[in-house]
C-alpha positions in Angstrom: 72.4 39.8 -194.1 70.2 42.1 -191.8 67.8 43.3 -194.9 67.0 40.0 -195.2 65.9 39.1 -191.8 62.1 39.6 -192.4 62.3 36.1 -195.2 63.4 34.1 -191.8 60.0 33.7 -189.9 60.7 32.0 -186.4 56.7 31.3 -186.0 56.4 29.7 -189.3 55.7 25.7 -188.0 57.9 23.6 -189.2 56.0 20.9 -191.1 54.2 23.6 -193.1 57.3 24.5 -194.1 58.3 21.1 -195.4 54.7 20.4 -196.8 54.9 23.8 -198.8 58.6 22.7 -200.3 57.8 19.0 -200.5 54.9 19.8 -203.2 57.0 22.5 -204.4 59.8 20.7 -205.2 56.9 18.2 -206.9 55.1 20.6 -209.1 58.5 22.0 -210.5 59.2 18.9 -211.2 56.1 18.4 -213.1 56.5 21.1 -214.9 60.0 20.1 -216.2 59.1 17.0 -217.5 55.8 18.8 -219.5 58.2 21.0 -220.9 60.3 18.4 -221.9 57.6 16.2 -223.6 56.3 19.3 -225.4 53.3 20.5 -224.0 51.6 24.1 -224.6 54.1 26.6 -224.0 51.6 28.9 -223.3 50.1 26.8 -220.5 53.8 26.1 -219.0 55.2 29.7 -218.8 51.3 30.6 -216.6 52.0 27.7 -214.8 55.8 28.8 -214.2 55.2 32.4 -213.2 52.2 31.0 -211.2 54.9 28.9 -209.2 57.3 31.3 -209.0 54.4 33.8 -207.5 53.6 31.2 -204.9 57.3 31.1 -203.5 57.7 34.7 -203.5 54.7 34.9 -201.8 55.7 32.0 -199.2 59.0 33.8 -198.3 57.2 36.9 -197.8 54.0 35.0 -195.5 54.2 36.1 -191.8 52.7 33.5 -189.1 52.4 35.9 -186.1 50.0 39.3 -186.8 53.0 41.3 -184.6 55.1 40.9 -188.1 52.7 42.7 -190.1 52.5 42.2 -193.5 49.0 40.3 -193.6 47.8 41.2 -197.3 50.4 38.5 -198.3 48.1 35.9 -196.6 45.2 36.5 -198.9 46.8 36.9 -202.2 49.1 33.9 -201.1 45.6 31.8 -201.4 44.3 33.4 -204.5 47.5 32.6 -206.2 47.6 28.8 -204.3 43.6 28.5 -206.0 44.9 29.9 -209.6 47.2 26.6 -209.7 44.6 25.0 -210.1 43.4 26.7 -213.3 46.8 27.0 -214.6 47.9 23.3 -214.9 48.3 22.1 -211.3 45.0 20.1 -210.8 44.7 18.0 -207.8 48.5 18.5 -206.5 48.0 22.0 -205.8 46.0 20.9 -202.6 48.7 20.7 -200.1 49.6 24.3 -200.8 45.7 25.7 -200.2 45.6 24.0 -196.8 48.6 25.6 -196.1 47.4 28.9 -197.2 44.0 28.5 -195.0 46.2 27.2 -192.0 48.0 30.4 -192.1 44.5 32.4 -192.6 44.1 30.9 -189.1 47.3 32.3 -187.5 46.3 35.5 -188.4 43.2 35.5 -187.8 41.8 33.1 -186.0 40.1 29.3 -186.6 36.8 31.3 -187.5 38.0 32.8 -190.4 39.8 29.8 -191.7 37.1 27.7 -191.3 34.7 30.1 -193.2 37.3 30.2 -196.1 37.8 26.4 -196.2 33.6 26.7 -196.7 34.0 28.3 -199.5 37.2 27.1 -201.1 35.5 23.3 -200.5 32.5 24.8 -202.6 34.9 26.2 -205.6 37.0 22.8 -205.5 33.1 21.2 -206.1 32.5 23.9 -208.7 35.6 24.5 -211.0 35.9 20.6 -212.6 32.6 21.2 -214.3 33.4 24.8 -215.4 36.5 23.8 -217.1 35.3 20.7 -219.0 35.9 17.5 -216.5 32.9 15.7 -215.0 30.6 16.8 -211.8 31.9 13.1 -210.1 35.7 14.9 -210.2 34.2 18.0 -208.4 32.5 15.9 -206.1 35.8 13.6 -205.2 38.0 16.7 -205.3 35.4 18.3 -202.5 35.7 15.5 -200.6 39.3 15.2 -200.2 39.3 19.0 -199.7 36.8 18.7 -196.5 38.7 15.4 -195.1 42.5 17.2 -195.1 40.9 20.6 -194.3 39.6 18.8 -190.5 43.4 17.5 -190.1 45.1 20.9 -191.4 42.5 23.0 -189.0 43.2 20.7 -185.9 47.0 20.4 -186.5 46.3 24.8 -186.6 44.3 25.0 -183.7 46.8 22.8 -181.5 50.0 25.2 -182.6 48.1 28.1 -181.7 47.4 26.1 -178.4 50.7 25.8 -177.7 51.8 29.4 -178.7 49.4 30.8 -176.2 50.5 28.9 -173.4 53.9 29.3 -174.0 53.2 33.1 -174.0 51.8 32.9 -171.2 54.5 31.2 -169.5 56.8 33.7 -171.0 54.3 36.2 -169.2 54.4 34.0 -166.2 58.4 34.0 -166.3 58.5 37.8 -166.7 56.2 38.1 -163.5 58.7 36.0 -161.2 61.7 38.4 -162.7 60.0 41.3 -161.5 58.5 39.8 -158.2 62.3 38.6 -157.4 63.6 41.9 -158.5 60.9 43.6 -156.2 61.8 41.2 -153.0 65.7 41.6 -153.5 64.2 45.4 -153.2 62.2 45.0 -150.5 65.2 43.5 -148.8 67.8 45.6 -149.6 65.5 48.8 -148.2 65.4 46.3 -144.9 69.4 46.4 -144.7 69.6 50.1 -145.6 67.1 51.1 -142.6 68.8 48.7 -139.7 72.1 49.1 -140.9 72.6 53.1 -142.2 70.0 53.9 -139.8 71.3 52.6 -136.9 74.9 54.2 -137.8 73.7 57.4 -138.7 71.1 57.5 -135.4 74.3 57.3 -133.4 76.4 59.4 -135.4 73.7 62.1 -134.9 73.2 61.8 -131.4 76.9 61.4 -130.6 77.7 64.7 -132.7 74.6 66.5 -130.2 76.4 65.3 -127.8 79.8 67.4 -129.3 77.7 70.1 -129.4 76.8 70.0 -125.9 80.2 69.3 -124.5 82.3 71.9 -126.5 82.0 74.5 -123.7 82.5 72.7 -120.9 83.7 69.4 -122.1 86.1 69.9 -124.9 88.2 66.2 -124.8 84.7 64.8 -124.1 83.6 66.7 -127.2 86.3 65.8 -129.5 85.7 62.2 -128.5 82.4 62.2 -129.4 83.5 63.7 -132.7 86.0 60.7 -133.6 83.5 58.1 -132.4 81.2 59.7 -135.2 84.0 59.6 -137.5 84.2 56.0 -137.2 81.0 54.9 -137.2 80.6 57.2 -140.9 84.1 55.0 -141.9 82.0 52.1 -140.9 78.3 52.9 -143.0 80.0 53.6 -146.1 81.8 50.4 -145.9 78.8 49.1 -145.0 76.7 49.7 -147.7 79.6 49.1 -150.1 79.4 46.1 -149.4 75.3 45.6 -149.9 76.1 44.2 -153.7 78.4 41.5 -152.5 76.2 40.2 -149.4 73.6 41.4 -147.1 75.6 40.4 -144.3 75.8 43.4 -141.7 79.5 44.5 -141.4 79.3 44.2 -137.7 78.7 40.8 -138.0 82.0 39.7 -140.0 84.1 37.4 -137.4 82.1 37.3 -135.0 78.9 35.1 -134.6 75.6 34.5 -132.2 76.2 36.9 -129.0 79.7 38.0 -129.6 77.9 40.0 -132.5 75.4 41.1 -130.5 77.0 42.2 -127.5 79.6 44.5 -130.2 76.2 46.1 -131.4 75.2 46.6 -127.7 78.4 48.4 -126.9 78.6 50.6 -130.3 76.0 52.5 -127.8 77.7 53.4 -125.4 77.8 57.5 -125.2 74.6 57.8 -126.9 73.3 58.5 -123.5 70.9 55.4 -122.8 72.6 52.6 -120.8 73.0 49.3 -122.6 73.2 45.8 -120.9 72.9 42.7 -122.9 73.3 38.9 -121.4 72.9 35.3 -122.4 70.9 32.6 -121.0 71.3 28.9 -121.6 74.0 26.6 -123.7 75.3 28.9 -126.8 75.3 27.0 -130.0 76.4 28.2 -133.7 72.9 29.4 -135.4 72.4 29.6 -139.5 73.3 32.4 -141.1 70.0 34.0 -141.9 69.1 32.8 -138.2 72.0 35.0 -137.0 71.1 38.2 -139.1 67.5 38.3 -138.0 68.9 38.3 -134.3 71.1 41.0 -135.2 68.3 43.3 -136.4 66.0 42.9 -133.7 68.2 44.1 -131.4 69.6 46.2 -133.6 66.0 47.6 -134.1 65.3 47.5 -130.5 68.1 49.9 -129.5 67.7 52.2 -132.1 63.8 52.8 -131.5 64.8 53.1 -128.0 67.3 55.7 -128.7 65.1 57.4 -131.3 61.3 57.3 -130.2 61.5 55.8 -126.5 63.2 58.4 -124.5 64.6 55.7 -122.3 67.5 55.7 -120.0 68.0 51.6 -120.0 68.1 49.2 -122.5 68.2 45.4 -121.7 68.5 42.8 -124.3 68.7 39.0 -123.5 69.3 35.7 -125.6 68.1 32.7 -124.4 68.9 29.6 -126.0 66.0 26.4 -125.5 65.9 23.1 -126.9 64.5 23.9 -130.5 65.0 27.5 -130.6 66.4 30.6 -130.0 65.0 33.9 -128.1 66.0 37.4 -128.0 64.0 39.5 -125.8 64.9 43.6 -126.2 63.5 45.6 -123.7 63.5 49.4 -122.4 62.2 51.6 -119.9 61.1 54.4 -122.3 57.5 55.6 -122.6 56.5 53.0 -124.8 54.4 53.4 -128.0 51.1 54.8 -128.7 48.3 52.1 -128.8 47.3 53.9 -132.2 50.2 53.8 -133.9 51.0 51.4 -136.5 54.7 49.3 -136.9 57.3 51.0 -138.5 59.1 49.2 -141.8 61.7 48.1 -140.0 59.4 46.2 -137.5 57.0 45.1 -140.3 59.9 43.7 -142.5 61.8 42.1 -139.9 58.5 40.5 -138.8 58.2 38.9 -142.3 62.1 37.4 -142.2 60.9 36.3 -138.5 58.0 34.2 -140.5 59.9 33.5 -143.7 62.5 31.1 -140.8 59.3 29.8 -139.3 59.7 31.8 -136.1 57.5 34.8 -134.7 58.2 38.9 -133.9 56.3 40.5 -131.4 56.6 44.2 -130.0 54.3 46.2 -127.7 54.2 47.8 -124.6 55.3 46.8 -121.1 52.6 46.4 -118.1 55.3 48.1 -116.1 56.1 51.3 -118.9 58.2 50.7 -121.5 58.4 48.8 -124.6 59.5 45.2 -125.2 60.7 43.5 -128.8 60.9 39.1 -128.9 62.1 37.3 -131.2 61.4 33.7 -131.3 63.3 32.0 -134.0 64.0 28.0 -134.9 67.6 27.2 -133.8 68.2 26.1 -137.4 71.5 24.6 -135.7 74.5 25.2 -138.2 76.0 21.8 -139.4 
């Protein structure tokens, strides 16, 4: 069946397609019943092979120009116009407005209405040339121009509609790769504060190894395993990225029991970690709860990374609408010049996408100070 493909036309409208068989079907008929009653052989085998030539032709008309093909358009007219001389008269009609109306999907209304100009003319024309009267022209001109308004409007209105729903094809294919490029974006987020953070410590702890391995061997060795776990931990970590963007850290545990874990996975990095909680703890949204885990998340590792700092303090206060988390250290702060990092900038637009705010810069008293200030979005 695939060789055959090509006869089945998806663009090709619908009541074209019962106009073209409707008169079809007609003039077949006709020309049964003049074969039965004994007209001019002659006359009824043109008129046959005329028919049969505007079927073949049909099957083989494309409605779209990506389909190619578009010499069948033109001879699929001529032959419509020859009915006419072969025996059709009048009821060939039908079948030339269909021929023109497909003139316009190819090419365009312009064209169509050009060719309906000058088919009008030859359908004024012809009756005289082949023995009626110049009234038959006339009439036969007339109903020409009358069905050639309808067939161009009812043209101009499908092509309408195939544009725009192109374009919202178009449209469609845009939010795909817009949602494709934000499930990106986000993913890149979880992959800095969450492989970062791990393999930040994992680095400094193994210095630390190196450091100790003299002088310190059981220090060193511990310093060693406490790498080894936190690479168990990464991998699983971003393992489980496909499934959910959840931070592994964060899986039974919630709010600041999450938190404080993260502020303790620092301890031997050599920076001093506190953490604390102000005000009456209540159970936060999920997304609510991640975005607090990557601020401070973000907060220590900067300070670990960039800050040289010896303290870390990070404190969650809860108020009446919303929720705060204030990360600050006593490093040497951040050059005036410098722009955010990714991590800052992305975590700044999940701060705005929950209608809250993220805001980092330097301490009056040294230092540099990350707040969060999120809705409460209060889990039901």
């Amino acid at each position: 069946m695939a060789r055959f493909d090509w006869l089945r036309d998806a663009d090709r409208p619908f009541l074209f397609n019962l106009v073209f068989w409707t008169v079809t079907a007609l003039l077949a008929t006709g020309l049964a019943q003049a074969a039965v009653i004994g007209a001019a052989p002659l006359q009824c085998a043109l008129f046959g092979a005329n028919l049969v030539l505007v079927v073949a032709l049909w099957l083989a008309l494309p409605w779209s120009r990506a389909r190619g093909r578009l010499w069948v358009g033109p001879l699929f007219l001529v032959a419509t116009l020859m009915m006419g001389v072969t025996g059709a008269a009048v009821y060939h009609m039908p079948l030339i407005l269909v021929a023109v109306a497909n003139l316009a999907f190819l090419h365009g209304i312009r064209v169509a209405t050009a060719t309906l100009s000058c088919v009008t003319v030859i359908c004024a024309v012809m009756p005289p040339l082949l023995g009626s009267t110049i009234a038959d022209g006339i009439v036969q001109a007339t109903a020409m121009a009358v069905f050639s308004a309808f067939v161009l409007g009812m043209a101009a209105s499908t092509l309408e509609a195939r544009r725009r729903r192109e374009e919202a094809q178009g449209l469609l294919e845009r939010i795909r790769e817009l949602a494709v490029a934000e499930e990106r974006a986000r993913m890149a987020a979880e992959m800095h504060g969450s492989v970062g953070h791990h393999l930040t410590v994992i680095k400094m702890g193994l210095e630390n190894a190196e450091r100790f391995r003299g002088r310190r061997p059981d220090a060193a060795w511990a310093e060693v395993r406490q790498a080894k776990e936190l690479t168990v931990e990464a991998l699983a970590d971003a393992r489980r990225w496909v499934r959910a963007l959840r931070p592994l850290a964060l899986d039974g545990r919630v709010g600041s029991a999450a938190l404080e874990r993260l502020a303790a996975s620092f301890d031997g990095t050599g920076i001093t970690v506190s953490f604390e909680v102000r005000g009456e703890e209540r159970h936060l949204k999920a997304d609510t709860e991640l975005v607090l885990y990557r601020v401070l998340q973000e907060g220590l590792t900067n300070a670990l990374r960039h800050a040289k700092a010896e303290h870390v303090h990070g404190t969650l206060t809860f108020g009446d609408d919303q929720v705060a988390l204030v990360v600050r250290d006593d490093g040497t702060g951040r050059d005036d010049r410098a722009r955010g990092g990714f991590g800052l900038t992305s975590l700044a637009d999940r701060a705005r996408a929950l209608g809250g705010t993220l805001a980092g810069g330097n301490r009056p008293g040294g230092g540099f100070e990350l707040r969060a200030e999120l809705p409460l979005g209060v889990r039901a």
